[in-house]
BAFI-3210 file (N, C-alpha, C; in Angstrom, 3 decimals, decimal comma, padded with zeros to 6 digits):
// residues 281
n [1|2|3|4|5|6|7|8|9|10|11|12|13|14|15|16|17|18|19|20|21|22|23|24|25|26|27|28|29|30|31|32|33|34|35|36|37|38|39|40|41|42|43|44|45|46|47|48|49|50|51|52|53|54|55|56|57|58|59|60|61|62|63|64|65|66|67|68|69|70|71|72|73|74|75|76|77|78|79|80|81|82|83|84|85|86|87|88|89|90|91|92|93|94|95|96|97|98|99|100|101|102|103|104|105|106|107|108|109|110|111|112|113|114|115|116|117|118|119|120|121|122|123|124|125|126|127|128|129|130|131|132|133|134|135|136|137|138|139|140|141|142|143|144|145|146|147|148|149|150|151|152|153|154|155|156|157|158|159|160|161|162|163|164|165|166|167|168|169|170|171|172|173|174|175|176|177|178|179|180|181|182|183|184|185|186|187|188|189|190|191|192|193|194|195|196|197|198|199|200|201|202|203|204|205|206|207|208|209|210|211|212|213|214|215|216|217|218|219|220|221|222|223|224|225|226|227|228|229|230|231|232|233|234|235|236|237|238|239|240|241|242|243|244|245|246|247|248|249|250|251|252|253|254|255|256|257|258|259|260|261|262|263|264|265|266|267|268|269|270|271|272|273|274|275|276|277|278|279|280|281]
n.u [100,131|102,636|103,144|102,277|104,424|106,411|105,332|106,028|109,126|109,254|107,265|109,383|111,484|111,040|109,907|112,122|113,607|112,879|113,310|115,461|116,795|116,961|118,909|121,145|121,771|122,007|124,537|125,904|126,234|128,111|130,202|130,793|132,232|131,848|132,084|131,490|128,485|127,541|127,446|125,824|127,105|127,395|129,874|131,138|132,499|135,814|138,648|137,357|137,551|135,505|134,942|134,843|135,889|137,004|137,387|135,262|134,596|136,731|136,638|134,539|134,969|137,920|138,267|138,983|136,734|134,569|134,030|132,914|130,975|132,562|131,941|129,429|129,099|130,181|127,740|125,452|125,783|126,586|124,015|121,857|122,625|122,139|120,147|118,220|119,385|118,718|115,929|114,991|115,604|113,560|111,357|111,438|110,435|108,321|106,462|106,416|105,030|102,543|101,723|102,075|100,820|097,613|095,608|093,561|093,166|094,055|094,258|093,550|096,114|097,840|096,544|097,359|099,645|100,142|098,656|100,513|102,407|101,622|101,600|102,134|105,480|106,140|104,684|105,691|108,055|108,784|107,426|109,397|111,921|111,413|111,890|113,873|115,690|115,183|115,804|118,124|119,132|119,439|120,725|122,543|123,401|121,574|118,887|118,204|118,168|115,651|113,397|114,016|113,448|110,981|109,123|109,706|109,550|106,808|105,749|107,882|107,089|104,637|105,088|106,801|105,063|103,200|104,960|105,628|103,173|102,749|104,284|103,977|102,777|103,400|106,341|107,504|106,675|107,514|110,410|110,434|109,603|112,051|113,382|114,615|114,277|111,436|112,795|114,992|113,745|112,849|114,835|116,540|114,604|112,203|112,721|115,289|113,474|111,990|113,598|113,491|111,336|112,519|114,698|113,395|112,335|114,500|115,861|113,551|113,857|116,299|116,867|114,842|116,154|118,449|117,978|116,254|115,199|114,178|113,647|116,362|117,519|116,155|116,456|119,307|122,232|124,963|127,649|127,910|125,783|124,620|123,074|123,989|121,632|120,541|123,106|123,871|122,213|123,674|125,395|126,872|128,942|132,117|130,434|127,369|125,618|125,271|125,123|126,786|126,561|127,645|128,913|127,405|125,935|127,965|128,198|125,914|125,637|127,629|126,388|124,556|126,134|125,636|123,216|123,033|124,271|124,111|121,241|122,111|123,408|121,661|119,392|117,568|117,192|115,485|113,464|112,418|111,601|109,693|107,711|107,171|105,808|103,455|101,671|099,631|099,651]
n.v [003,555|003,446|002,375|004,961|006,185|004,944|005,304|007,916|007,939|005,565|006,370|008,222|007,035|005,295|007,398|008,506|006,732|005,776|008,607|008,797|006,560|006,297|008,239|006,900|004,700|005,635|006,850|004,850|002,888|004,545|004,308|001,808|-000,687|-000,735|-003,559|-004,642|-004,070|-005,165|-007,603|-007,864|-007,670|-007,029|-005,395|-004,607|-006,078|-007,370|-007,295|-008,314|-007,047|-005,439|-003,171|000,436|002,484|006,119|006,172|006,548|009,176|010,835|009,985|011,047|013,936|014,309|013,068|012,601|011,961|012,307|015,486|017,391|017,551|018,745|021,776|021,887|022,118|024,556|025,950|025,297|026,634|029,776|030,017|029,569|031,070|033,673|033,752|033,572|036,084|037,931|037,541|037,745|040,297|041,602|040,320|041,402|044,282|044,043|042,781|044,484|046,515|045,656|044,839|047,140|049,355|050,200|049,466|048,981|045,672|044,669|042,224|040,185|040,554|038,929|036,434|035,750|035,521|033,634|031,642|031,346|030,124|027,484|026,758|023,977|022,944|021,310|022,111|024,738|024,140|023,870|025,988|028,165|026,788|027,288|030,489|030,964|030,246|032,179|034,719|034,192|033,258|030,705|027,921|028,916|030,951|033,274|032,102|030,360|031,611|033,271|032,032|030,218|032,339|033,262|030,851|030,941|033,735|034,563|032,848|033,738|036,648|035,965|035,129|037,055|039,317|038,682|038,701|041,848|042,562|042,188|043,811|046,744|049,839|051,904|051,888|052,372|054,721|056,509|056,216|058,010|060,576|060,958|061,518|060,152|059,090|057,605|055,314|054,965|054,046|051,543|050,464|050,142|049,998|048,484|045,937|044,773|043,787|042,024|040,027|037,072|036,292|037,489|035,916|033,338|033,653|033,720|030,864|029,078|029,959|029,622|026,378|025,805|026,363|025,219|022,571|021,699|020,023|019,601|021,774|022,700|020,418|021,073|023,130|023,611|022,844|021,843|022,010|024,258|026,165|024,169|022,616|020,849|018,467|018,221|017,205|014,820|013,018|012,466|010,911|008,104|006,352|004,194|002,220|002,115|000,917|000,382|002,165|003,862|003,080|003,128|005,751|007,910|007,704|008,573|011,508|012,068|012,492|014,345|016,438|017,305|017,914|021,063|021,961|020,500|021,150|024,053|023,974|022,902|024,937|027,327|026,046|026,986|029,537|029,085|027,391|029,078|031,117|029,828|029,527|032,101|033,297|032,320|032,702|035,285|038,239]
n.w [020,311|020,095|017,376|016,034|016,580|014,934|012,542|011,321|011,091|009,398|007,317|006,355|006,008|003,707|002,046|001,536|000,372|-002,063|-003,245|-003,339|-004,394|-007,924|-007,800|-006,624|-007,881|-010,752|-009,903|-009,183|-011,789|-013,116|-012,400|-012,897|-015,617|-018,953|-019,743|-017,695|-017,117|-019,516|-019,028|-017,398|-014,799|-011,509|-010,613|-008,548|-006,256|-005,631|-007,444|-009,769|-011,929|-013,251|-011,850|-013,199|-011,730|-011,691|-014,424|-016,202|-015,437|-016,048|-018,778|-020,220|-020,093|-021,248|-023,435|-027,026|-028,420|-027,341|-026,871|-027,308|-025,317|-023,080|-024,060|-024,393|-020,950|-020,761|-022,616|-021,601|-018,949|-019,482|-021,130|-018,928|-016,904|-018,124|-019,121|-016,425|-014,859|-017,089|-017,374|-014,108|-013,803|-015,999|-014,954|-012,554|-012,921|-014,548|-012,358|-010,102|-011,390|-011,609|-009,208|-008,000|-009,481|-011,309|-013,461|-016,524|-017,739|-016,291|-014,940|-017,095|-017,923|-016,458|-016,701|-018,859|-018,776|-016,847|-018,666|-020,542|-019,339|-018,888|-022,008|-023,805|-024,508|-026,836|-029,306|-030,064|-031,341|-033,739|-035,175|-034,018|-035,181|-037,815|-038,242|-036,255|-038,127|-039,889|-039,014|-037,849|-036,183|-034,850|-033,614|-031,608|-028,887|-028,096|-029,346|-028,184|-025,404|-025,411|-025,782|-023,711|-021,610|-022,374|-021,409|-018,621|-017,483|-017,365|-014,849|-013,191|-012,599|-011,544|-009,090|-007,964|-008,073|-006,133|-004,029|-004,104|-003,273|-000,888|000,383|002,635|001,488|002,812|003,257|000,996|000,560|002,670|002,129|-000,174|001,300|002,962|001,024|-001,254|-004,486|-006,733|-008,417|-006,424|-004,033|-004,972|-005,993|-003,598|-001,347|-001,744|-003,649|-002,070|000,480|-000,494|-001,560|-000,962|-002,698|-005,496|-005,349|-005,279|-007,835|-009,358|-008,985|-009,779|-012,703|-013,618|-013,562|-015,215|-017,644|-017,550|-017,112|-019,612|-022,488|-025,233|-025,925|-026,851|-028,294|-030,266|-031,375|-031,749|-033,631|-033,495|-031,867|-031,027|-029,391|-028,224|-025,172|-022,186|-021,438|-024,182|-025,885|-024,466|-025,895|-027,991|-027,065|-028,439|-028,547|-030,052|-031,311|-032,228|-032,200|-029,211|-026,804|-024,691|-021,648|-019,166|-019,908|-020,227|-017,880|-015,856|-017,068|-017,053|-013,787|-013,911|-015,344|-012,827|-010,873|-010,677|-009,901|-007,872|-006,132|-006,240|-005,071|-002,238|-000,696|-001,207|-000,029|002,519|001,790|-000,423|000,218|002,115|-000,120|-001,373|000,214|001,803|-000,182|-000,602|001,224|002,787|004,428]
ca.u [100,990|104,042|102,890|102,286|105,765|107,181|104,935|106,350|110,158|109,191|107,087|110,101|112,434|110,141|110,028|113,967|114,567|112,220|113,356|117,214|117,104|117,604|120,365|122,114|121,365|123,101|125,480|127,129|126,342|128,739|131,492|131,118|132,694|131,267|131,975|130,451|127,144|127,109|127,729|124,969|127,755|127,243|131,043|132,016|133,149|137,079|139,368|136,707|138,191|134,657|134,756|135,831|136,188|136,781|138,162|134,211|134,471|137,776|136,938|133,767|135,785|139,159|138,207|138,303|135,660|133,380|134,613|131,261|130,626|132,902|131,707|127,666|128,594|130,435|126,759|124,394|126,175|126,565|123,196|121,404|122,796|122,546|118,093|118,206|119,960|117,268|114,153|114,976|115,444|112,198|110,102|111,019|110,118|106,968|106,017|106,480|104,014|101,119|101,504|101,314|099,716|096,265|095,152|092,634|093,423|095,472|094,017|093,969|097,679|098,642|095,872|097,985|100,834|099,722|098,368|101,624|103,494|101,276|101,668|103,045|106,597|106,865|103,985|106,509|109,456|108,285|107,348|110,649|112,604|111,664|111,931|115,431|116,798|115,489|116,212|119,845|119,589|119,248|122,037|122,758|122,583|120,281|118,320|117,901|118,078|114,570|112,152|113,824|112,771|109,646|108,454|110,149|109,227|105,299|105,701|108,095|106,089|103,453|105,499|107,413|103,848|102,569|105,549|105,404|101,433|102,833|105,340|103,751|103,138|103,992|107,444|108,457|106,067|108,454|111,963|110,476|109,994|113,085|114,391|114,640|113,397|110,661|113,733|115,506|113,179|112,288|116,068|117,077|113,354|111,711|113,763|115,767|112,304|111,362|114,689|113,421|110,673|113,291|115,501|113,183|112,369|116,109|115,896|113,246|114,067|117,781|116,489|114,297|116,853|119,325|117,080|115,096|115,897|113,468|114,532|117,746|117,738|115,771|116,988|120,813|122,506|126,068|128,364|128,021|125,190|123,982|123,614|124,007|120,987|120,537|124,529|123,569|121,259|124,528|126,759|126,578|130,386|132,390|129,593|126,390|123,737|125,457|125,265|128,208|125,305|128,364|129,498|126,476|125,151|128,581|127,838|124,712|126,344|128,499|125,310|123,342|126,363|125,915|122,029|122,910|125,279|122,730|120,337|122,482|123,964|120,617|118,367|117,067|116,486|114,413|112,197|111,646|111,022|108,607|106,564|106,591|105,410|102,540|100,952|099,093|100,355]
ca.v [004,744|003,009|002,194|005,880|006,570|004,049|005,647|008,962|007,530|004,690|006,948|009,186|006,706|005,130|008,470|008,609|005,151|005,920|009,634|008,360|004,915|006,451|008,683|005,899|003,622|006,466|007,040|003,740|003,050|005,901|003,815|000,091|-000,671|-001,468|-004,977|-005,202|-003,372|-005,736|-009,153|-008,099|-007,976|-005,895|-004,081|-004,019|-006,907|-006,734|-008,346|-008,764|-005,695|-004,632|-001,742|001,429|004,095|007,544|006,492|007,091|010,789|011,301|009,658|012,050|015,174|014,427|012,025|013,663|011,233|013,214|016,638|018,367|017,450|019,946|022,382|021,852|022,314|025,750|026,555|025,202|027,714|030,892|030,649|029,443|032,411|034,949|033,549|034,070|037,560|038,987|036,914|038,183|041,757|041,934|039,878|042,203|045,263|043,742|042,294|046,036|047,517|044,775|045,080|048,548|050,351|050,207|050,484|048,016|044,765|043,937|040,910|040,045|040,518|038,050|035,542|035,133|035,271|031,913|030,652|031,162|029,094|026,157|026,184|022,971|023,534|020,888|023,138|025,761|024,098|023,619|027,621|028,625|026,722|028,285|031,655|031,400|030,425|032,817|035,680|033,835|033,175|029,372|027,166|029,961|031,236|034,086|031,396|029,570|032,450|034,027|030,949|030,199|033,960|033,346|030,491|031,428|034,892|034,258|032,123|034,733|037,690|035,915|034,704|038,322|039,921|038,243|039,189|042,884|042,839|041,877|045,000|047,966|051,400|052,924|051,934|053,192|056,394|057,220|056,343|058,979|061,647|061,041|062,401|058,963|059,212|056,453|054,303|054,458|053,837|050,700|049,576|050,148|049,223|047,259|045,225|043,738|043,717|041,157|039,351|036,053|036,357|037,597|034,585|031,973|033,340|032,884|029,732|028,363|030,415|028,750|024,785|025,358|026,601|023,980|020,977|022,012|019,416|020,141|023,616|022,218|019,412|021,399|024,526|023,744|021,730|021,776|022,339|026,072|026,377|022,545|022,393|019,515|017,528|018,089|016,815|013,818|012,632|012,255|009,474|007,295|005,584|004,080|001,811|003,567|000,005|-000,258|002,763|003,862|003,568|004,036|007,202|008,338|007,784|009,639|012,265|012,870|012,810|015,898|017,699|017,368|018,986|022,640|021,738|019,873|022,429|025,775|023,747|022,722|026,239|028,073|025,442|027,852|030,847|028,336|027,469|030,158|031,925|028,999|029,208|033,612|034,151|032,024|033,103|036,338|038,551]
ca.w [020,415|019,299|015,938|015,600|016,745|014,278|011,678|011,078|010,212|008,577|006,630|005,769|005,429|002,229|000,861|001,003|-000,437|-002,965|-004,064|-004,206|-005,311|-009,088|-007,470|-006,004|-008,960|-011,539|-009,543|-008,657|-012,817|-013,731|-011,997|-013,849|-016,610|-020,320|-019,509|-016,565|-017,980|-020,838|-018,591|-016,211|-013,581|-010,603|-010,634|-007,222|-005,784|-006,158|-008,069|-011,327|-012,763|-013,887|-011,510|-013,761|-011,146|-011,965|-015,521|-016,887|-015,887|-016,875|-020,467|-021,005|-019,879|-021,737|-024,569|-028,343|-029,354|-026,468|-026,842|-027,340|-023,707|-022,408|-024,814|-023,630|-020,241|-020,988|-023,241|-020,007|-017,718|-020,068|-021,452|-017,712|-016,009|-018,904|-018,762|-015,302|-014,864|-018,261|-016,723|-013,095|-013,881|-016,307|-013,910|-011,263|-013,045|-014,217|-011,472|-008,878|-011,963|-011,949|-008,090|-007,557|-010,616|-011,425|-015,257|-017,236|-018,139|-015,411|-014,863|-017,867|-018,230|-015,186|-017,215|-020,181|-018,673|-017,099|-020,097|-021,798|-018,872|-019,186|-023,120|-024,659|-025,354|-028,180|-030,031|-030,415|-031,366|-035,596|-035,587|-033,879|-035,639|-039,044|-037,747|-035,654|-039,063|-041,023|-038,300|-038,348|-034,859|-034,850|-033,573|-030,956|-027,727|-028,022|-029,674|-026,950|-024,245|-026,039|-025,333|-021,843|-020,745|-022,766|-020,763|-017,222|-017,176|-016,802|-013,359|-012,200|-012,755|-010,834|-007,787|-007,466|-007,869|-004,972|-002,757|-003,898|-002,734|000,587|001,052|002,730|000,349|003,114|003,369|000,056|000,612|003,663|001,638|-000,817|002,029|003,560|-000,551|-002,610|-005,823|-006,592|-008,170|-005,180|-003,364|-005,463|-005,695|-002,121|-000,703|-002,036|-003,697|-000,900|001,106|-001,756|-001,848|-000,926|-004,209|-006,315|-005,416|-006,132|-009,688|-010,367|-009,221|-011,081|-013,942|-014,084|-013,270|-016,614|-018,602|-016,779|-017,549|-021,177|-023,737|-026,129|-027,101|-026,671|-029,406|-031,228|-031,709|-032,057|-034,885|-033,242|-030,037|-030,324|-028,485|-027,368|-023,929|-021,191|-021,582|-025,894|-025,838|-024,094|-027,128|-028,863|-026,722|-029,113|-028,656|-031,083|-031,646|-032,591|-031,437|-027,871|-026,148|-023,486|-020,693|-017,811|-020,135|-020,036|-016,591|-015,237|-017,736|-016,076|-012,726|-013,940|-015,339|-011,713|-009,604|-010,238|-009,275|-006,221|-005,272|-005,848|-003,689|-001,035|-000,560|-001,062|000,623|003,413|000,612|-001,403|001,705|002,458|-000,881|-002,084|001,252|002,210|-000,936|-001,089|002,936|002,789|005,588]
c.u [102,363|104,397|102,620|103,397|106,789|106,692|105,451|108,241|110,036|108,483|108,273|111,394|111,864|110,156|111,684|114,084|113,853|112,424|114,971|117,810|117,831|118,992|121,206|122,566|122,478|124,225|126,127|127,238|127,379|129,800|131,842|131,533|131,448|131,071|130,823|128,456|126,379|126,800|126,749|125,353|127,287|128,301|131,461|132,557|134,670|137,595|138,454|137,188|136,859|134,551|135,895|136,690|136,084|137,355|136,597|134,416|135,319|137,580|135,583|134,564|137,225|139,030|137,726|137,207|134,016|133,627|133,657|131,029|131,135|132,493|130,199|127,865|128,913|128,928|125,553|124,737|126,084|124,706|121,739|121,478|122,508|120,942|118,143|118,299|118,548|115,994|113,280|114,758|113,762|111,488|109,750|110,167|108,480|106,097|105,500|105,346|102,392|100,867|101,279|100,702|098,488|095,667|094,342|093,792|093,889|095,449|094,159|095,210|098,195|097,832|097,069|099,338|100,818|099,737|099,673|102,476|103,583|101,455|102,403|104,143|106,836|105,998|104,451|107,693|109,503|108,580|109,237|111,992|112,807|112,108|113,044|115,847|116,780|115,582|117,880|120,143|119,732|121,048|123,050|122,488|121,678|119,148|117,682|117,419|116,411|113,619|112,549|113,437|111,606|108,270|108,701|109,560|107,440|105,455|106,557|107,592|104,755|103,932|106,337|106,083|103,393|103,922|105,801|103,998|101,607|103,308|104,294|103,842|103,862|105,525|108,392|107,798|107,431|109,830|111,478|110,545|110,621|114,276|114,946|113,884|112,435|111,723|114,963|115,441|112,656|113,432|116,442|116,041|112,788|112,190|114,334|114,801|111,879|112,079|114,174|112,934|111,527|114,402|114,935|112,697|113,093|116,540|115,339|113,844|116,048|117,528|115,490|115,337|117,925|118,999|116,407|115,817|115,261|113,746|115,945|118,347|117,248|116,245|118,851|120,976|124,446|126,511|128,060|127,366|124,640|124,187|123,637|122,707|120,803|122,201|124,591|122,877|122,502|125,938|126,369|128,028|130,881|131,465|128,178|125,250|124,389|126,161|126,177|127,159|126,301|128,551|128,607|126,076|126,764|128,600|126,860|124,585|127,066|127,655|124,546|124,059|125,808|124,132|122,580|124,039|124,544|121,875|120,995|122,818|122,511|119,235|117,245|116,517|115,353|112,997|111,654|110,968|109,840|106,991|105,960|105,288|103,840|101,106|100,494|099,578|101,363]
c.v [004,475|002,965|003,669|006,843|006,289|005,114|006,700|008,238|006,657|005,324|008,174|008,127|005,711|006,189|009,000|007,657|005,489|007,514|009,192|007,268|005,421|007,257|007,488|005,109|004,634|006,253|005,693|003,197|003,492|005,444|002,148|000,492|-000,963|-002,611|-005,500|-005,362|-004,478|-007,039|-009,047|-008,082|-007,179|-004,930|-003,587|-004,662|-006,790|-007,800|-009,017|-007,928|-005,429|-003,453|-000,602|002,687|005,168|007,548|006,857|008,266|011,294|010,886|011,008|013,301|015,602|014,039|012,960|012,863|012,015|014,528|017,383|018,072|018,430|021,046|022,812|021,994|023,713|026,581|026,338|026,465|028,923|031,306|030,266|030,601|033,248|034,818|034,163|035,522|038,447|038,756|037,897|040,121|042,203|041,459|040,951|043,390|045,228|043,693|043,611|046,683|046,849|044,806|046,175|049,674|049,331|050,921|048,577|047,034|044,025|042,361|040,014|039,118|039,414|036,945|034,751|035,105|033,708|031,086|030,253|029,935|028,094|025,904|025,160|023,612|022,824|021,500|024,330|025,769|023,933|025,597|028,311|028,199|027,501|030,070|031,682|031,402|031,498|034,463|035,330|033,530|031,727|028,792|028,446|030,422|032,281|033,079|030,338|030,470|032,822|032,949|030,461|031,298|033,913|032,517|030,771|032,784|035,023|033,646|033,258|035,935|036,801|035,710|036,165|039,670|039,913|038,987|040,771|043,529|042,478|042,871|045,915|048,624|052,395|053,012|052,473|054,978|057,298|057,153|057,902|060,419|061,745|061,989|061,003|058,987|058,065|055,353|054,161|054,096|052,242|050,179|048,812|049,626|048,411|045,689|044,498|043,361|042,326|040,154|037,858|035,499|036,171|036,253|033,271|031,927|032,910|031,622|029,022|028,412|029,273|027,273|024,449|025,318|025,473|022,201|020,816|021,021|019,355|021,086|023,116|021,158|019,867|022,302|025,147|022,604|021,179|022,432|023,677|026,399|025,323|022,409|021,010|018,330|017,281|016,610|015,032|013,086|011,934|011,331|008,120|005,894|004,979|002,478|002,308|002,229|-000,133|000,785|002,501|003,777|003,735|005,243|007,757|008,799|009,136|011,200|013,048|013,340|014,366|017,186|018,210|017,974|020,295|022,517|020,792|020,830|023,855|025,194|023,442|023,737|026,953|027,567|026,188|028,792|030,118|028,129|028,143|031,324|031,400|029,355|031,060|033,676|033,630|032,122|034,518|036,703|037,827]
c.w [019,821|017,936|015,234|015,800|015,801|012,218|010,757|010,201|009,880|007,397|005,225|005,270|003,996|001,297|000,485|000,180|-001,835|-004,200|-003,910|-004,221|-006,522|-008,793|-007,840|-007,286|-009,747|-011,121|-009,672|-010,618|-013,538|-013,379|-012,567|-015,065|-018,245|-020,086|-018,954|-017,069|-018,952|-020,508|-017,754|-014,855|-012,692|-010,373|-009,683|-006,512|-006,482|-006,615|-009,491|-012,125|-013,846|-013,324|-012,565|-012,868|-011,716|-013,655|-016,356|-016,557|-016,523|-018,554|-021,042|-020,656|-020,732|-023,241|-025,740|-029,080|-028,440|-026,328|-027,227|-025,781|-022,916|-023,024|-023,849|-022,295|-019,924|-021,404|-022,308|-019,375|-018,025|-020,304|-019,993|-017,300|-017,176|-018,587|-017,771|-015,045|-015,676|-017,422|-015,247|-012,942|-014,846|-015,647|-013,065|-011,307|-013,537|-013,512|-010,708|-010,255|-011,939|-010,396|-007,802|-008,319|-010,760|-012,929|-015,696|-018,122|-017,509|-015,336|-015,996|-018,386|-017,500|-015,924|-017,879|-019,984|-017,534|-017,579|-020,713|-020,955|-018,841|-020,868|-023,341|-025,576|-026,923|-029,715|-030,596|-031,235|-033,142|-035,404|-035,399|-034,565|-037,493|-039,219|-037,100|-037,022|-040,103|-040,235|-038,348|-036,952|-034,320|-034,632|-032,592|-029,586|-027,532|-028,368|-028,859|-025,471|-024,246|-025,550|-023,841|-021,110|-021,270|-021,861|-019,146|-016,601|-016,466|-015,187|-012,341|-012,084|-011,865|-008,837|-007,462|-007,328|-006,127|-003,483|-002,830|-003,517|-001,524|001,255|001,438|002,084|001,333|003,280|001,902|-000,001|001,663|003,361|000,770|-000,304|002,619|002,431|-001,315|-003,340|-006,095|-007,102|-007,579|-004,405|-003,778|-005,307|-004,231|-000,599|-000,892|-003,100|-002,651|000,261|000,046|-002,522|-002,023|-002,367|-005,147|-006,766|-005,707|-007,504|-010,045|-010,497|-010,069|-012,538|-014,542|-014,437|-014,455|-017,268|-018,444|-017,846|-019,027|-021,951|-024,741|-026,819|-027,906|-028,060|-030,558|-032,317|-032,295|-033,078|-034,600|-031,878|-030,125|-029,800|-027,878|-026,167|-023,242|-022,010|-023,163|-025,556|-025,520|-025,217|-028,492|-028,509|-026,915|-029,102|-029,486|-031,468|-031,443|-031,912|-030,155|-027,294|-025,300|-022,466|-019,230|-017,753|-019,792|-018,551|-015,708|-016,089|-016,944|-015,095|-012,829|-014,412|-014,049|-010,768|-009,654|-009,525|-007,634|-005,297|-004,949|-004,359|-002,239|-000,017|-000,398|-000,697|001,257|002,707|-000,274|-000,971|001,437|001,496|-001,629|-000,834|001,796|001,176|-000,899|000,429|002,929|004,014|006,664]
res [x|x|x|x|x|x|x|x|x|x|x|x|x|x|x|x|x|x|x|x|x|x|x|x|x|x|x|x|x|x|x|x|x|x|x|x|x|x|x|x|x|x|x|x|x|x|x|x|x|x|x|x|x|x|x|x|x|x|x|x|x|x|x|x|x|x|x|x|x|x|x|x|x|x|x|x|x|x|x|x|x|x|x|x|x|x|x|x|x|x|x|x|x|x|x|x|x|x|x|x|x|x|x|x|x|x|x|x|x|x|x|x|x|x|x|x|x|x|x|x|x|x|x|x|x|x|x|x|x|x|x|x|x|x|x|x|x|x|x|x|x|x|x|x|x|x|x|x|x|x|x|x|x|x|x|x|x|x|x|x|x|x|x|x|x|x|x|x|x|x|x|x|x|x|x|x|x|x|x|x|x|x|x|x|x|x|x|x|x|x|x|x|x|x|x|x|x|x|x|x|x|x|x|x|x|x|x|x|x|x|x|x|x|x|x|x|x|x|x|x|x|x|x|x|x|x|x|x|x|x|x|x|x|x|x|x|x|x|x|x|x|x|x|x|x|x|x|x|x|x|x|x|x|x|x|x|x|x|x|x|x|x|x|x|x|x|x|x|x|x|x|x|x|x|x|x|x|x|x|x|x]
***
């Protein structure tokens, strides 16, 4: 009985050490110096003056030899939320028509919109690139926005489906005979009836667009649209064979707050929008 007492947090504390070792590891990284890095030192014992402190963030944030860095995290955030916002609003409206109309193919339709989510992104990235440039859209954020709503949109259209096949008809039948028009009845009913759904498309839909480095390297040729992780591909320091691997690692550190901040804040909404949706009644 003991050993099955012991079992449970020893169990959990393995799966902690084990999902933020690389945290930890980055993190404390992001604070040694070059030196240190290069001598094998460890960078924290005092008085070696390999610890850098906070002068690695301040050098990728300030430094004109890294000055695309602030740039990419301006083009993460604009074109993240702008996916999100398009994805979320066509999912939704998708989604409320494959749930409550009834016309041939339907099935079908929810197939390939599957198919498309599992496609291999690096299969795409040859075609699109000949085609952004000769549309003129290449090296751009529409250019980028268009294939993150291309692959995002499929998964949310299936997960906002499922939670508008959960709502009652009759609850928007009875907004309509109270005198709401069917899209008021869709805004003001079902809609916030379907909040949780709605909120974890946006999530996913952002945490692709967030994370994509494929599109990302592919699709841009300069800071004007390169986001976070592409950007990264390019801290090269003023020696090109011996990577900055502190710049870097606190680099990466400054790409993973606005993600460890959504989730911390919208923990409970995440729950709960990963787990309603997928419980029949």
């Amino acid at each position: 009985m003991t050993m099955k007492k012991l079992g449970v947090p020893l169990g959990v504390l393995l799966i902690l050490v084990w999902c933020l070792l690389p945290v930890v590891w980055i993190i404390s990284l992001s604070f040694k110096s070059e030196e240190s890095i290069t001598a094998g030192n460890p960078g924290f014992l005092p008085g070696e003056g390999t610890n850098a402190g906070w002068a690695n963030y301040d050098k990728v944030l300030t430094d004109p030899l890294y000055d695309y860095f602030p740039r990419a995290i301006l083009n993460s955030i604009g074109i993240s939320l702008i996916a999100t916002l398009l994805s979320v609003i066509v999912a939704t409206l998708a989604a409320y028509a494959i749930a409550r109309l009834e016309f041939k193919g339907k099935k079908l339709v929810l197939s390939l919109a599957l198919v498309i989510a599992m496609f291999p992104v690096v299969s795409l990235v040859g075609p699109l690139f000949d085609m952004w440039r000769t549309f003129g859209i290449y090296d751009t954020w529409i250019g980028l926005i268009i294939p993150y709503m291309s692959f995002t949109l499929p998964l949310a259209i299936w997960t906002l489906s499922a939670f508008f096949r959960e709502i009652p008809w009759e609850m928007e039948q009875a907004a309509q005979v109270d005198g709401a028009t069917s899209w008021q009845a869709f805004r003001k009913v079902i809609v916030p009836l379907a909040a949780p759904g709605v909120f974890t498309a946006a999530i996913l839909t952002f945490f692709f667009a967030w994370n994509d480095f494929v599109f990302g390297i592919s699709l841009t040729s300069t800071e004007a649209a390169r986001p976070i992780p592409a950007s990264l591909a390019f801290f090269v320091g003023a020696d090109p064979f011996n990577r900055p691997a502190s710049l870097l690692a606190a680099a990466a550190v400054i790409s993973t707050i606005p993600i460890i901040i959504v989730v911390l804040l919208f923990q409970r909404k995440i729950v709960a929008g990963l787990t309603s949706g997928a419980v029949k009644g």
